[in-house]
LOFI-5498 format. One line per 2 residues: number of its first residue (from 1); for each residue x, y, z of C-alpha. Coordinates in steps of 0.02 Angstrom, whole numbers, plus 50000, padded with zeros to 5 digits. Layout:
REM LOFI-5498
NUM> X,Y,Z ~ ...
REM end
This chain:
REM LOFI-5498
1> 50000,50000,50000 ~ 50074,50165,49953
3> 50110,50294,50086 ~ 50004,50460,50078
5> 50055,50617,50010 ~ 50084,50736,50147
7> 50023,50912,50113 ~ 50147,51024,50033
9> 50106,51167,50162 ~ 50099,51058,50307
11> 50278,50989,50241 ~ 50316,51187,50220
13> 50245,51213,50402 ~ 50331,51073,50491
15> 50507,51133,50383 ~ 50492,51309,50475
17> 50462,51236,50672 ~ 50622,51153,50781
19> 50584,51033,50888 ~ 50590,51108,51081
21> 50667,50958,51166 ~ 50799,50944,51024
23> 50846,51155,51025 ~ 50837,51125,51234
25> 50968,50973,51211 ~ 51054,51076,51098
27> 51055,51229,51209 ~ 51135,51158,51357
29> 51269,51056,51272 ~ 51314,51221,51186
31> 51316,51296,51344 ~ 51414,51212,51451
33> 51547,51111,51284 ~ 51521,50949,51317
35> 51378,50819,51308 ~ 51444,50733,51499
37> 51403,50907,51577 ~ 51234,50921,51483
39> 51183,50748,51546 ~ 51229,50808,51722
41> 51115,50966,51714 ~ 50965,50882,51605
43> 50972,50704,51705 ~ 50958,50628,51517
45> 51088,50517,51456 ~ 51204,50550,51323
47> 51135,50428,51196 ~ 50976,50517,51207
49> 51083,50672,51198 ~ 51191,50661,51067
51> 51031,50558,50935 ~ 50908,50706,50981
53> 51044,50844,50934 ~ 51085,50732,50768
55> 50908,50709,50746 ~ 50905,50903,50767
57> 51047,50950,50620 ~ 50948,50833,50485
59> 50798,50942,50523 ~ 50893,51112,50480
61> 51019,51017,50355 ~ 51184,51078,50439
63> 51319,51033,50559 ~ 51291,51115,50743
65> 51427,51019,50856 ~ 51597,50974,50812
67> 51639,50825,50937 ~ 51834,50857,51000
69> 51941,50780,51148 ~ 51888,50897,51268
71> 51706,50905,51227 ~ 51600,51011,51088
73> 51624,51136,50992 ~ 51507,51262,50900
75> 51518,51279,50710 ~ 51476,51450,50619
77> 51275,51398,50614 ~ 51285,51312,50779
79> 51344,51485,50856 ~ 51192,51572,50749
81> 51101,51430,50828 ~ 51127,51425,51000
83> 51110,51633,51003 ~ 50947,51609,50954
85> 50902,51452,51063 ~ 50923,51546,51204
87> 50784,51686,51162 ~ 50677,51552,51099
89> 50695,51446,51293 ~ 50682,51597,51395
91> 50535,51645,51275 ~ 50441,51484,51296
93> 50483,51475,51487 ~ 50408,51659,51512
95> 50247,51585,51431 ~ 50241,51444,51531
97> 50256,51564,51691 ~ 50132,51672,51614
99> 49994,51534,51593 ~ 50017,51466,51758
101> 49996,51634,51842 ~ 49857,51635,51738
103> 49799,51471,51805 ~ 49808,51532,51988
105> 49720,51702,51973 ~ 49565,51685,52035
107> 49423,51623,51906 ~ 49291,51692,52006
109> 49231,51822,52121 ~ 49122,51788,52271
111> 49086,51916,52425 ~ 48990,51883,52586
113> 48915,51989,52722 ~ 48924,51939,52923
115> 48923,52012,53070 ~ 49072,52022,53205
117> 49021,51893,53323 ~ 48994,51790,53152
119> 49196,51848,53099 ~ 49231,51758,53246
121> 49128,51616,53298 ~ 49119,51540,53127
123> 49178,51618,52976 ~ 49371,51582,53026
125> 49317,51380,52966 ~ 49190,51443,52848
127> 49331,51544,52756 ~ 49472,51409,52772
129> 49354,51283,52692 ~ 49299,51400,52554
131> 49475,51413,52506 ~ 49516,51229,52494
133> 49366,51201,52386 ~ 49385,51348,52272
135> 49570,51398,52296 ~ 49559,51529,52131
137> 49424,51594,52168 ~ 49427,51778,52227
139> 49319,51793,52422 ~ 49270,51970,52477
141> 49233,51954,52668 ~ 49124,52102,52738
143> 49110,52158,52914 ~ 48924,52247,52970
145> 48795,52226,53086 ~ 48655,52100,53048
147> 48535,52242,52989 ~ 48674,52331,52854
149> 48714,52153,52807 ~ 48541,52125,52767
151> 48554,52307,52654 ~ 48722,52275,52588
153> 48633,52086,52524 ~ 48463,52158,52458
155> 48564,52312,52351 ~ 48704,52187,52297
157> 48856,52237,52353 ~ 48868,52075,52431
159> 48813,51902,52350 ~ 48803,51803,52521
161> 48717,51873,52677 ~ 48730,51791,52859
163> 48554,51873,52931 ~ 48408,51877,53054
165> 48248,51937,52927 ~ 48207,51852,52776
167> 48199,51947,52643 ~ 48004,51964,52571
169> 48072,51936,52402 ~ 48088,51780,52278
171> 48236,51873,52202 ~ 48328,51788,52359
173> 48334,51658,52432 ~ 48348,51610,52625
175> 48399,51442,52706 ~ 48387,51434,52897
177> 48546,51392,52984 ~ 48519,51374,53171
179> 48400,51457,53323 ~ 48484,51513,53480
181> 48408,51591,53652 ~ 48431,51785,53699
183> 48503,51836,53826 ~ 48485,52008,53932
185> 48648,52043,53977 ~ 48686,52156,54132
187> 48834,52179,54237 ~ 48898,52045,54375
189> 48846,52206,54516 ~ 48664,52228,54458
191> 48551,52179,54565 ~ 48467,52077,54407
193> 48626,51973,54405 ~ 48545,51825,54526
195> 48389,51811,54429 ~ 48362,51637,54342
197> 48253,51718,54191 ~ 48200,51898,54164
199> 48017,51954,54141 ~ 47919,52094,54076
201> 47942,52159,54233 ~ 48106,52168,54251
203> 48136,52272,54098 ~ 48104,52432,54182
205> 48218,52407,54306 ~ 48369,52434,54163
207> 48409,52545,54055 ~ 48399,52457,53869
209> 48565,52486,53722 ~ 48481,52409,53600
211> 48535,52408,53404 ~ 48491,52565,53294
213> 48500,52475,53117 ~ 48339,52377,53076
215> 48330,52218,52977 ~ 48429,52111,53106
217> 48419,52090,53289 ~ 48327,52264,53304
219> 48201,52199,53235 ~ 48175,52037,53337
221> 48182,52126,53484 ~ 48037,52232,53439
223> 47929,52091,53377 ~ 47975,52018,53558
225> 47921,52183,53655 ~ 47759,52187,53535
227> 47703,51998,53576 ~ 47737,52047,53778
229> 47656,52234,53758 ~ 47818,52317,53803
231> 47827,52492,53775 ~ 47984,52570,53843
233> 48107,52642,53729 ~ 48283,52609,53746
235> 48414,52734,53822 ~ 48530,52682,53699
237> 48527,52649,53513 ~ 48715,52560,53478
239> 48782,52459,53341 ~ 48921,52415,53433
241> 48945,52250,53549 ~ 49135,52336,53621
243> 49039,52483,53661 ~ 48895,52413,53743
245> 49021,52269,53838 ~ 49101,52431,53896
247> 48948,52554,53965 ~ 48883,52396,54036
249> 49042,52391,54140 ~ 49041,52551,54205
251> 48881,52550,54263 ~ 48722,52670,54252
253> 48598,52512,54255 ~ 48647,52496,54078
255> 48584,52312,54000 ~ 48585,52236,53838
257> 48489,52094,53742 ~ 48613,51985,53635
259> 48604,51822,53565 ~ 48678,51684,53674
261> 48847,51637,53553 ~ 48875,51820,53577
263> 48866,51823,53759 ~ 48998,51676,53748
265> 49113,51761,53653 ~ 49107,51947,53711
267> 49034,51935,53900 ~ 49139,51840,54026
269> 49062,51766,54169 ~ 49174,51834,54291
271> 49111,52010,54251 ~ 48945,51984,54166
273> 48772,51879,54189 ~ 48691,51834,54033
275> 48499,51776,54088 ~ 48370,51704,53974
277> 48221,51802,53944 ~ 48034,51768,53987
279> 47928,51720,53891 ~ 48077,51641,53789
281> 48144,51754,53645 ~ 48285,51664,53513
283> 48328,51721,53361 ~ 48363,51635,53208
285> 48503,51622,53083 ~ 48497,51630,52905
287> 48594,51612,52761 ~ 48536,51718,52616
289> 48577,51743,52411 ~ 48526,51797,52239
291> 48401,51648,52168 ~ 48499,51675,52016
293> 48650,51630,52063 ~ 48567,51486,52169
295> 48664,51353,52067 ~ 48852,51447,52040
297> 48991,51340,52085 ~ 49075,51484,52202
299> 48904,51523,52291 ~ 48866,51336,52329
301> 49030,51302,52376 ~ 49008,51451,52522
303> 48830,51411,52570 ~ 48911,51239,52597
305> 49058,51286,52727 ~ 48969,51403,52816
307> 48822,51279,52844 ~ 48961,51159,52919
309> 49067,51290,53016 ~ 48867,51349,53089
311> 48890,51141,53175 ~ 49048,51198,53273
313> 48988,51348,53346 ~ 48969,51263,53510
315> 49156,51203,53534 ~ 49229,51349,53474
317> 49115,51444,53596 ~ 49172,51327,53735
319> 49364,51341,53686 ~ 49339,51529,53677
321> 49236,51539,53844 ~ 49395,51419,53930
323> 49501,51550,53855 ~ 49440,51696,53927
325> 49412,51605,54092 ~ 49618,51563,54081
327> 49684,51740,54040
REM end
């Protein structure tokens, strides 16, 4: 059977191109004169060697090396040659570094909203999973309180929100993480400090910081005081849990209402009593995104790790509690 015919431009094509490994054998011989030091520096033996760099003059038709005692030496083309090797090596191994820079930037962009006692009760695992799963991937991690979370979420600046109110929207979509108890927090000298639960009654005997920003724990509260006909205003409206731990320690019958992970991390026992409320008030957790971007790779991926670091929040609360109780 005869042999086919290659194409006279692919012949023309294939004429024009030098085969890398072959200029790269070439190269280092050239480099360092002798084919013993090239096998040192490539790990390839000199067979290999010396039939890819013969292999390499039938391709351009012309002597390169001319073997002596002492090693190799360059003819008048293998000089031209080995000029031009190197611009061609340290061309090819600049677009090899290029594409796998490419390769590690990040494919994607994802950005999620939480609050501070979220930063650290359970976003620390949330984000370290993330990362394994998506490692190129580019993860925006926002600080607010529940309520500007819940803004930053519904106006899209972020794609994930950690927060308290469903949004009344089918544009996004909520999954319920976990419930936890509230606590009214006072200091370790009120005289509320001793009480096993805290009524209606009880309320006027502090003076309330509640939140100012609606949309998170704001606005359980209020449903709370509007189920138990509650009508006093707070002295206080503060964002902040530092501030409030810190006007609560000084005094001025100052109280709080925070959930009960919070009081674990921020309110140590020795100086603080955190005491349930009655009838009970919790608040629940929820995890919150665009419906269109219910199935994207990066926002599953999140959803996922957070849902599992939400499992741990008990340990870590313990460990931190222990912590606090050591220093």
């Amino acid at each position: 059977m005869a042999r086919p015919r290659k194409n006279s431009n692919a012949i023309a094509a294939t004429r024009e191109e030098i085969d890398s490994r072959r200029l790269s054998y070439f190269y280092h011989v050239a480099k360092y004169g002798s084919i013993s030091k090239a096998e040192a520096i490539l790990g390839v033996a000199q067979p290999a060697i010396s039939r890819q760099i013969s292999l390499l003059e039938e391709e351009i038709d012309a002597q390169l090396l001319e073997r002596t005692g002492r090693g190799a030496k360059l003819t008048p083309i293998g000089e031209l040659l080995y000029q031009q090797a190197e611009i061609i090596l340290d061309e090819m191994s600049s677009t090899l570094r290029l594409i796998n820079d490419a390769k590690r930037q990040p494919h994607g962009k994802v950005s999620v909203g939480a609050s501070a006692t979220a930063m650290s009760l359970y976003m620390p695992d949330a984000v370290l999973g993330f990362i394994a799963d998506r490692p190129i991937t580019e993860l925006t991690v926002v600080q607010a309180s529940s309520g500007e979370v819940y803004e930053q979420l519904v106006s899209g600046k972020v794609d994930v929100g950690i927060i308290h109110h469903v949004p009344n929207t089918k544009k996004i979509t909520s999954e319920k993480l976990t419930s936890e108890p509230m606590m009214l927090v006072v200091s370790r000298q009120h005289e509320l400090a001793g009480r096993k639960t805290i009524g209606q009654e009880d309320l006027s005997l502090v003076s309330l910081i509640l939140p100012s920003t609606v949309h998170g724990l704001r606005t359980t509260i209020d449903n709370y005081f509007g189920k138990i006909n509650h009508s006093s205003s707070p002295s206080l409206q503060i964002d902040s849990v530092p501030l409030s731990r810190e006007l609560i320690t000084l005094g001025n019958n100052y109280a709080a209402i925070f959930p009960e992970s919070t009081c674990g991390l921020e309110f140590p026992n020795s100086a603080f009593a955190a005491i349930p409320m009655t009838p009970a008030l919790s608040r629940s957790l929820y995890i919150a995104y665009w419906t269109n971007k219910a199935k994207d790779p990066d926002i599953l991926a999140l959803v996922k790790n957070i849902k599992k670091a939400i499992k741990k929040i008990p340990q870590r609360t313990e460990r931190h509690r222990r912590k606090k109780a050591a220093s």
